[in-house]
C-alpha positions in Angstrom: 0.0 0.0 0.0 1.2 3.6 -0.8 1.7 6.1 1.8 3.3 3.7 4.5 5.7 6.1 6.6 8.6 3.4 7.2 9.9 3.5 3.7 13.4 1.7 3.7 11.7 -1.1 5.2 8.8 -1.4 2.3 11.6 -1.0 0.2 14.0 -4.0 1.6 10.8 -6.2 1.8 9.9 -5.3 -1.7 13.8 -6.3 -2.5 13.8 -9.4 -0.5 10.4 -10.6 -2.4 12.1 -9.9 -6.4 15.4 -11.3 -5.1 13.4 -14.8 -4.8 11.7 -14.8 -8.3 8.7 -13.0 -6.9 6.5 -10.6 -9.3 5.8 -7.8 -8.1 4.1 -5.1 -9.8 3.7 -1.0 -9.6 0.0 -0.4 -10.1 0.0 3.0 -12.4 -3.1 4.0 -11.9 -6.3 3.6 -8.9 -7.0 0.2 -8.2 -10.4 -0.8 -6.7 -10.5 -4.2 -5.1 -12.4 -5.9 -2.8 -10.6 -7.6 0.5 -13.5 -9.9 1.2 -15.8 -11.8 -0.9 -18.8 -9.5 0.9 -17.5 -6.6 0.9 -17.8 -3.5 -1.8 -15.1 -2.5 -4.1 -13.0 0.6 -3.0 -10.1 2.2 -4.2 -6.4 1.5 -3.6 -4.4 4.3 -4.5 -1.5 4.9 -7.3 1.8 3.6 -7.1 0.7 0.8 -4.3 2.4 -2.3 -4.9 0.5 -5.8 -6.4 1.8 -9.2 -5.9 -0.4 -11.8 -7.6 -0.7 -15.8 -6.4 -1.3 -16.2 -10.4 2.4 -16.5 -11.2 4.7 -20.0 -10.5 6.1 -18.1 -6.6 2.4 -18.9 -5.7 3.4 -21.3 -2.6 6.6 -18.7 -1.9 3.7 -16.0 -2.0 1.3 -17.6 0.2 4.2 -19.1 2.9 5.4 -15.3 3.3 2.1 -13.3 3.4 0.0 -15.2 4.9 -0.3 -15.6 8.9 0.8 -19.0 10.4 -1.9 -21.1 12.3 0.1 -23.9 13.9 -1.4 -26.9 14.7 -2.2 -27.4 18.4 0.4 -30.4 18.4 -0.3 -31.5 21.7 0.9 -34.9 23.1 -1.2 -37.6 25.9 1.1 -36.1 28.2 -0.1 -32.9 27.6 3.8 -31.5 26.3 3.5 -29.5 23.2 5.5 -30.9 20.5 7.9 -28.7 18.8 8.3 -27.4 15.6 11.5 -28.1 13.3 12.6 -24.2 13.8 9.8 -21.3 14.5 5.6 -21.5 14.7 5.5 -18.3 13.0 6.8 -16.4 10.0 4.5 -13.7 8.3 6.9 -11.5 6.2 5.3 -8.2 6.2 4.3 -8.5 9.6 8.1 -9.0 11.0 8.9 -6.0 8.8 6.1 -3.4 9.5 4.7 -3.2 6.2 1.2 -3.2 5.6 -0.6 -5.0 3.0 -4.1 -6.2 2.2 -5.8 -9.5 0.7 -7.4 -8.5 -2.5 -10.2 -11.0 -3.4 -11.1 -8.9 -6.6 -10.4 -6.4 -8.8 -12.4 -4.3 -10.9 -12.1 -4.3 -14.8 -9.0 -6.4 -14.1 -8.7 -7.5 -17.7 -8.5 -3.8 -18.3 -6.0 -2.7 -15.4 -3.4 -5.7 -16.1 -2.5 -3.6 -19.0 -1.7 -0.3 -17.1 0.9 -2.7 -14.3 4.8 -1.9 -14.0 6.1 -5.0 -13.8 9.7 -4.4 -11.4 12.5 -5.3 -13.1 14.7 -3.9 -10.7 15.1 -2.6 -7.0 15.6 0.7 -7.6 12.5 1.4 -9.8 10.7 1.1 -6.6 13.1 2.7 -4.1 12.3 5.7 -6.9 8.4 5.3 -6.3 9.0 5.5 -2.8 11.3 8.7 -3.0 14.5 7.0 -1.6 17.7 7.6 -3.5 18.8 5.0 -6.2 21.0 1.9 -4.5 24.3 1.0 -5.8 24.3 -2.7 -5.3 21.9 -5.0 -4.3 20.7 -5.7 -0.8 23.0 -2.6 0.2 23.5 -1.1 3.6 21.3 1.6 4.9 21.9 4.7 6.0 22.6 4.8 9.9 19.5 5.7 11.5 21.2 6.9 15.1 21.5 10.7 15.0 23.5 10.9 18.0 27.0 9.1 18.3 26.9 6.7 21.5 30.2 4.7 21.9 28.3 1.2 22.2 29.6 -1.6 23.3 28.0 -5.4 22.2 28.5 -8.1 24.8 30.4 -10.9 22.4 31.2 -14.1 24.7 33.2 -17.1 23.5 30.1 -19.6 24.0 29.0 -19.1 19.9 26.1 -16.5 20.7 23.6 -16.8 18.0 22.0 -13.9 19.0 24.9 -11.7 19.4 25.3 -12.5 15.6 22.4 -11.2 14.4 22.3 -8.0 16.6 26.1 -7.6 14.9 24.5 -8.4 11.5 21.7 -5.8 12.6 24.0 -3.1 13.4 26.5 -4.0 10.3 23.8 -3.6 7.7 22.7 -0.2 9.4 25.9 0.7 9.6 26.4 1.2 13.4 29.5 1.0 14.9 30.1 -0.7 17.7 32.7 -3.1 19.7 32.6 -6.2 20.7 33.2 -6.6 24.7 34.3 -9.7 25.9 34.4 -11.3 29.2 37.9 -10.5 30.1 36.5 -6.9 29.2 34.0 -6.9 32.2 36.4 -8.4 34.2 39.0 -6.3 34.3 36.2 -2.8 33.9 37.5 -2.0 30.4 34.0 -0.7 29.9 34.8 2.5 28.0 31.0 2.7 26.6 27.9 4.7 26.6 26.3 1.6 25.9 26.6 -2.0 26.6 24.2 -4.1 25.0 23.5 -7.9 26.3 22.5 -10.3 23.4 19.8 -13.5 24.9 22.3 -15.0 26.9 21.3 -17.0 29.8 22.5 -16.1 33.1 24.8 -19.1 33.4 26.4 -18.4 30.5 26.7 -15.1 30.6 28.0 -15.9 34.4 30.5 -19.3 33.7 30.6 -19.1 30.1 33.0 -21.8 28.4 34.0 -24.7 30.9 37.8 -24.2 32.1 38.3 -28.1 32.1 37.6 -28.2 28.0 38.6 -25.1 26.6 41.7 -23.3 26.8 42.3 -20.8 29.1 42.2 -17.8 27.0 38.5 -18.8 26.3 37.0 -20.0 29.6 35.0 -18.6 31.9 32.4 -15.7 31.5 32.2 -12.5 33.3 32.2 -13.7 37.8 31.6 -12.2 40.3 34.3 -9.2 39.5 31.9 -8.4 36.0 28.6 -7.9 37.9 30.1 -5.5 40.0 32.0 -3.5 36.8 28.6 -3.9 34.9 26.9 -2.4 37.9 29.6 0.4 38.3 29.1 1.3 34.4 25.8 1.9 35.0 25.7 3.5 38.4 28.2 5.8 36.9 25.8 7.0 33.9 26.0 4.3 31.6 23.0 2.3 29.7 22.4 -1.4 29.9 20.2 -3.1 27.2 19.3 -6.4 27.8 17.8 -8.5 25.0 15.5 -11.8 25.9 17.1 -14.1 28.0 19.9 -11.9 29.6 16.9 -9.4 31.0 16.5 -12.6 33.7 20.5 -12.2 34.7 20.2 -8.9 35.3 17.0 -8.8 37.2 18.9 -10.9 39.7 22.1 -9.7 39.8 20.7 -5.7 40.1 17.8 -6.5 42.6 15.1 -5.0 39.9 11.5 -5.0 41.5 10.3 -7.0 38.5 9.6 -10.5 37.5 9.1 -12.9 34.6 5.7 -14.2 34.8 6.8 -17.3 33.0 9.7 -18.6 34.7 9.7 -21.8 36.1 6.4 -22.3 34.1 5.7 -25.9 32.8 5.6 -26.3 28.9 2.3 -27.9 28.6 1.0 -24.7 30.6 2.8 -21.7 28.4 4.5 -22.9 25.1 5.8 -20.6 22.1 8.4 -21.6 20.2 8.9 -18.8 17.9 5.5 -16.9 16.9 4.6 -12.9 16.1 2.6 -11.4 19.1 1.1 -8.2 19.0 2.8 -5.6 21.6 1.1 -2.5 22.9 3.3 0.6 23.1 3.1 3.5 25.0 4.1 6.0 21.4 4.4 9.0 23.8 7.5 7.8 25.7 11.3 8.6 23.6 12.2 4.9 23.5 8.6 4.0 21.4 9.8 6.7 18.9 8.9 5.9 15.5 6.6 3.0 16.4 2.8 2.1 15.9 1.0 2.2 19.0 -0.3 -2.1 17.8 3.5 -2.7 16.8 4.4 -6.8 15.5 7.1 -8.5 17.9 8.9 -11.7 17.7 8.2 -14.0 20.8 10.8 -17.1 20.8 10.5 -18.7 24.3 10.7 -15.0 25.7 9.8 -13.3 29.0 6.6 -11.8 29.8 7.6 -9.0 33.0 5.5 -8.3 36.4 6.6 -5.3 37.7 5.9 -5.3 41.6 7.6 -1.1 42.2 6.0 1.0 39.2 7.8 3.7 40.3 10.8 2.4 39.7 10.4 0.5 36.9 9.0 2.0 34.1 6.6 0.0 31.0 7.1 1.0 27.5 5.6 -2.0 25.7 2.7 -4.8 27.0 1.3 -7.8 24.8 -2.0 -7.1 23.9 -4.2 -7.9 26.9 -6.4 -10.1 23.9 -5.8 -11.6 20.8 -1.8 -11.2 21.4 -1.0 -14.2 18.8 -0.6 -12.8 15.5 0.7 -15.6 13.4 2.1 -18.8 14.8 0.9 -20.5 18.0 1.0 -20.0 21.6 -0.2 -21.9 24.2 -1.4 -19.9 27.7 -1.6 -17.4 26.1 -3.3 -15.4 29.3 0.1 -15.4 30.9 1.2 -12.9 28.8 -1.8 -10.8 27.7 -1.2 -7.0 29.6 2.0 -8.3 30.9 5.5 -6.2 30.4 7.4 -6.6 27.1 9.8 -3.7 27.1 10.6 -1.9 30.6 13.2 0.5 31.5 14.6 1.5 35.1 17.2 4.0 36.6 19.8 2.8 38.3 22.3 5.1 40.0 23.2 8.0 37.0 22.5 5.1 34.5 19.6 3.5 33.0 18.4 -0.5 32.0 16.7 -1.0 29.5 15.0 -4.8 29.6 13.3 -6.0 26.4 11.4 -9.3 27.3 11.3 -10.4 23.5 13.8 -10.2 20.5 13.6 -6.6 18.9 16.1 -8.0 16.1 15.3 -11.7 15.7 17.1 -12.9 12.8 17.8 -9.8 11.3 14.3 -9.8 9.9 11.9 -8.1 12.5 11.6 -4.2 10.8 8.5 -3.5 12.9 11.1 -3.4 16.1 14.2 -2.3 15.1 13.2 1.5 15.5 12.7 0.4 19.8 16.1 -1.1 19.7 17.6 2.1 18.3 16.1 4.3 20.3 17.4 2.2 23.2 20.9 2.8 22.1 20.3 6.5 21.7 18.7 6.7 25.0 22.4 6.2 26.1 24.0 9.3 24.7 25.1 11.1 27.4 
């Protein structure tokens, strides 16, 4: 649809789709469609985009628009079974770009006639008044208009998630360093930010075991890191906490918070990788650039109780109903009006806790904008 404010996205989505094969097609002139088979025709303006399932991508079309419903696989013993990878996929969803089910078109015999076909990315980067890109899948510009020195938490235990936040902050050209343990050990924390990828407490904690791995690679950040992580932020400093390392730090820093789901059983709360709708305060700095219904990717993630208000401040809640947006989820009331993005003071400094992945896989557009304003929020 024409008109959508997040721009580079609808055009990286557009580019993702031709890159596979897909047709895709400029539509020239008013389009009136129908998005239901009861409905009546209206109109769709100029220069929206058309994707038809009449072309040989029709399975890639359907797997990539249209919104997973997961079987409810759910064994005698009552243990959901798992997926091979994720529940939940929707393209334009993960990316923020809205789009529409046409079930007719009007005179469509007669409009196929007045269709671009795309031939090429930048013949719709030029329809959506972004300048021309030089090569293919290139990076974009940085989006940060402030300069915070940010540091990205890179332990030796193969962080998958530390890879795509790196990947993230490569393609939107970012800069950044890496911080290892021996870092935090020693308070070599020379940041604005520091930024904690879904690492698990004990990892982040032990990391590699001393017994198998040499010594230059064992161990994570002790005792000696928590303080120097807690001194970094008491001094003015921002942490950001991604998924799982949000639970490490609620710990280790006392926070008056919870997650609702630990220590839940899986046949009681299960998701495995579905989209969940988030409800976001759009009037606090970190929700900048964000739709107040905004997408997020849920993998296994926390749901947050906050016990002090005061102290701890909510930015984002899933949707008190109807929170599953494509995938599946069971227990679903755990998480409906619970905390998905908080943020606390903490001496000079600031934590910033995000209960679900705001840069799963490099895909999820929709949240990137909270994750950069996160790193912002740490200019001094």
């Amino acid at each position: 649809m024409a008109g959508q404010p997040n721009a580079e996205a609808v055009a990286r989505f557009l580019e993702i789709l031709t890159f596979q094969g897909i047709e895709v097609h400029r539509m020239t002139n008013e389009l009136w469609v129908k998005h239901s088979k009861t409905e009546d025709f209206h109109e769709i303006p100029l220069n929206s985009f058309l994707v038809f399932t009449d072309q040989p991508q029709k399975n890639n079309v359907l797997s990539l628009f249209e919104k997973q419903v997961y079987p409810n696989r759910v064994g005698a013993n009552g243990e959901p079974d798992p997926p091979y990878d994720v529940a939940g996929w929707t393209l334009p969803l993960q990316m923020g770009v809205e789009n529409y089910e046409v079930w007719d078109i009007r005179d469509l015999d007669k409009f196929r006639g007045r269709l671009q076909r795309i031939e090429n990315p930048n013949q719709f980067r030029a329809v959506l008044n972004l300048p021309p890109s030089p090569t293919p899948f290139a990076k974009h510009v940085n989006p940060l208009k402030t300069n915070p020195r940010i540091g990205l938490y890179s332990p030796f235990t193969s962080s998958m998630d530390e890879g795509w936040t790196r990947l993230v902050f490569d393609y939107h050209q970012i800069p950044f360093k890496s911080v290892s343990n021996e870092d935090i050990r020693q308070g070599r924390l020379d940041h604005d930010v520091i930024v904690l990828p879904a690492d698990s407490e004990t990892t982040i904690m032990n990391g590699l075991n001393a017994n198998r791995y040499p010594a230059e690679f064992a161990g994570g950040i002790g005792e000696a890191g928590v303080e120097n992580l807690k001194k970094f932020v008491q001094g003015g400093g921002t942490l950001v906490c991604l998924d799982d390392s949000c639970e490490f730090v609620i710990k280790r820093f006392a926070l008056p918070m919870k997650n609702a789901l630990q220590g839940v059983q899986r046949s009681k709360f299960y998701n495995p990788g579905s989209i969940v709708k988030l409800q976001v305060n759009t009037r606090d700095p970190l929700a900048r650039g964000v739709r107040e219904e905004t997408p997020g990717y849920f993998i296994n993630s926390s749901a947050f109780e906050i016990s002090d208000a005061g102290r701890v401040k909510t930015i984002a809640s899933y949707a008190a109903k109807d929170a599953l947006m494509s995938g599946w989820m069971l227990g679903e009331p755990l998480i409906n009006g619970k905390t998905a993005l908080a943020e606390t003071a903490f001496g000079k400094g600031k934590i910033i806790l995000f209960g679900f992945r705001p840069q799963h896989r490099g895909q999820t557009y929709a949240t990137f904008p909270l994750l950069f304003n996160a790193l912002e929020n740490g200019t001094p």
